[in-house]
C-alpha positions in Angstrom: 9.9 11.9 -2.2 6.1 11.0 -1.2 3.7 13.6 -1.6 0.4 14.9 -2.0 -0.5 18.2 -3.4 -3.2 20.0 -0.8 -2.3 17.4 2.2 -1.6 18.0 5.6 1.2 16.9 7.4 -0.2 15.1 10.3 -0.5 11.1 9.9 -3.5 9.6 11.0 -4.0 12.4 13.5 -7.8 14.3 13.0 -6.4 17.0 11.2 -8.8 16.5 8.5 -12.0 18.1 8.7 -14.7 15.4 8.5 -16.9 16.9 6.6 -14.3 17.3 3.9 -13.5 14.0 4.7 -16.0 13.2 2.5 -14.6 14.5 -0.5 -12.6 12.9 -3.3 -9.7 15.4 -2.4 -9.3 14.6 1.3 -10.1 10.9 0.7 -7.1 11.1 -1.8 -5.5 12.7 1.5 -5.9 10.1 3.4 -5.0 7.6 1.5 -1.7 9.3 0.6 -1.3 9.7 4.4 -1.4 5.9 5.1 0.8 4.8 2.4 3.3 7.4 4.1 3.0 5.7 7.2 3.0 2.2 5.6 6.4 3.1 4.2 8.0 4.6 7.2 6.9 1.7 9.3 8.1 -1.4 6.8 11.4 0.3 5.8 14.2 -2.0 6.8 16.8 0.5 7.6 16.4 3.9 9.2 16.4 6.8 7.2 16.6 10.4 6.9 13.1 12.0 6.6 12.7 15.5 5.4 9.0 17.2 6.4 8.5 20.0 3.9 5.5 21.7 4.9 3.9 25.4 3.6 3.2 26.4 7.7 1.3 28.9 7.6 0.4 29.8 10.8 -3.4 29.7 11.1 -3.1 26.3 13.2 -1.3 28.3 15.6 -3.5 30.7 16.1 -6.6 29.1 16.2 -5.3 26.1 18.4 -1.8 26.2 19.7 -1.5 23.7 22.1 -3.2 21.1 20.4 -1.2 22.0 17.0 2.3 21.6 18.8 0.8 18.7 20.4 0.1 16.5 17.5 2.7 17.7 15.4 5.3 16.6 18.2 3.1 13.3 17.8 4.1 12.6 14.1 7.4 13.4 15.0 8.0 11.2 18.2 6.4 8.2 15.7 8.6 8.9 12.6 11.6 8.1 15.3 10.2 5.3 16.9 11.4 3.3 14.1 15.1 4.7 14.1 14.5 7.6 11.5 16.2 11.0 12.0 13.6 13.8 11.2 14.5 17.6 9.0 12.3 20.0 9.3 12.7 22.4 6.4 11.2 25.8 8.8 9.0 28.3 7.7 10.2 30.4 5.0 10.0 34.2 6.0 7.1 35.4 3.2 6.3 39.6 2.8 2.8 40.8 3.0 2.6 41.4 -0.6 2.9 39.9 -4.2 6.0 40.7 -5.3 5.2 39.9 -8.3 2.5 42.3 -8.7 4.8 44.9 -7.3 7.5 43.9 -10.3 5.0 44.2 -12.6 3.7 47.8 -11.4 7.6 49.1 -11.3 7.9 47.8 -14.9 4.9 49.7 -16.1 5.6 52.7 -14.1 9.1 52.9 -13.9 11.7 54.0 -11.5 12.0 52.6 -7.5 9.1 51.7 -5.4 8.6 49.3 -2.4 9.8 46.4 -4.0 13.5 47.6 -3.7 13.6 47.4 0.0 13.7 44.9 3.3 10.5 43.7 4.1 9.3 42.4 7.4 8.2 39.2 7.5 4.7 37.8 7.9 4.4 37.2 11.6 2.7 33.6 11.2 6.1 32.7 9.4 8.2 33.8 12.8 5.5 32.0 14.9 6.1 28.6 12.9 9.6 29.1 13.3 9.4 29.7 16.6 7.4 26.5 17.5 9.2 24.5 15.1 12.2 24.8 17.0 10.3 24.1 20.6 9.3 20.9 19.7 13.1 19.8 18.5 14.3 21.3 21.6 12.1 19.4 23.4 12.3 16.3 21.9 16.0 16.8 22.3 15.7 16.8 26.0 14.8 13.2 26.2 17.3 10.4 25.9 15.2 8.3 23.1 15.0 11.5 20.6 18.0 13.5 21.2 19.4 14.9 18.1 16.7 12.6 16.0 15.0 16.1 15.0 16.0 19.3 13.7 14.9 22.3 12.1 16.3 23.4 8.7 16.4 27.2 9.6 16.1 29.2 6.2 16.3 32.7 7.7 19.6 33.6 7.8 20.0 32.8 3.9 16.7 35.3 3.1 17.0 37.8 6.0 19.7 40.6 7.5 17.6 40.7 10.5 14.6 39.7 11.9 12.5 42.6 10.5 14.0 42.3 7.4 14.1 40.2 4.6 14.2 40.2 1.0 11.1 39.6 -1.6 13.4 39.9 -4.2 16.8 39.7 -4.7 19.3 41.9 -5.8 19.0 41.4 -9.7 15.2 42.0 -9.4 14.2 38.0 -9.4 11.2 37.4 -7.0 11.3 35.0 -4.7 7.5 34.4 -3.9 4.9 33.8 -6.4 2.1 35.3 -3.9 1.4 36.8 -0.7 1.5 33.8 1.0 4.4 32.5 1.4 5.0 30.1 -1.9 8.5 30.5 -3.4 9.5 30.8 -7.0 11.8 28.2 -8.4 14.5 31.0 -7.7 13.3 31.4 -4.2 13.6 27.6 -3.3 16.9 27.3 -5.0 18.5 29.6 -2.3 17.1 27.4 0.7 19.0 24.0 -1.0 22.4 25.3 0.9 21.4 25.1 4.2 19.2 21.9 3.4 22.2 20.3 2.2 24.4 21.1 5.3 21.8 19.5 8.0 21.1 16.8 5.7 25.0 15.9 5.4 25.1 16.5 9.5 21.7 13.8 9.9 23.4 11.0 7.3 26.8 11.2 9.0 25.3 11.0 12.5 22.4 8.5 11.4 
């Protein structure tokens, strides 16, 4: 695991603002961004990377093509040098706290809102959605077929594309906010269908 909390996900790509550039926080970026791509380029032997991002939609919006365009970028690099690529996907996130909606059942009492299916944000299906074009397309060319998938975490958190749990049935939130970060308990429910690409990439890699 390489990370760096508050980073992007692109590599040496002019994601970064560069007036923030500037700052000790997106210098730290960068930095953390090169040793990534130091490592990935010196390892001897391919390997199995996993891109965990929180996508949250606003680079689709405000720039679609070019945000598909680089992030199919850092992907068709990471396999130049034999690596397979996992994309964990967008996790489906509600509109609301549930948190804050646990804590006003517990003061008030009796059901509310938080016992139902919620729809999803829409930026969460439109990462999802774009997520899976670029494998698809990569997929379509003899050099990166099959080097790139998406870890779909939908059908673990959702009956239905409208509809998806906040919390779970014994009242344990899954999100911390509004915007799509996942308790502890949240993330634990993605691990299963983690697990079952990343056994799929190792046996094929």
């Amino acid at each position: 695991s390489y990370t760096h909390g508050g980073c992007g996900y692109l590599i040496d790509l002019g994601d970064i603002d560069a007036k923030r550039l500037r700052t000790d926080e997106y210098a730290g970026c960068v930095r953390a961004q090169r040793a990534v791509k130091k490592l990935l380029s010196e390892m001897r032997r391919p390997a199995v990377v996993v891109v965990a991002f929180h996508w949250a939609g606003k680079h689709i919006w405000k720039a679609p093509n070019s945000y598909e365009q680089k992030l199919t970028a850092v992907f068709e690099w990471i396999v130049s040098f034999g690596h397979r690529v996992l994309i964990m996907g967008a996790v489906p996130h509600p509109r609301y706290n549930p948190l804050h909606c646990l804590e006003r059942r517990g003061k008030l009492g009796g059901p509310s809102e938080c016992d139902v299916w919620v729809e999803p944000h829409e930026s969460s299906t439109a990462d999802v959605k774009v997520l899976q074009r670029i494998a698809s397309n990569l997929s379509a060319h003899a050099e990166t077929r099959g080097a790139v998938r998406v870890v779909d975490v939908f059908p673990v958190l959702c009956r239905s594309s409208a509809e998806c749990r906040a919390i779970d049935q014994n009242g344990n939130a899954l999100y911390y906010d509004g915007a799509g970060h996942m308790t502890r308990h949240g993330q634990t429910l993605t691990i299963e269908p983690l697990a079952t690409e990343l056994k799929r990439a190792l046996k094929l890699s």
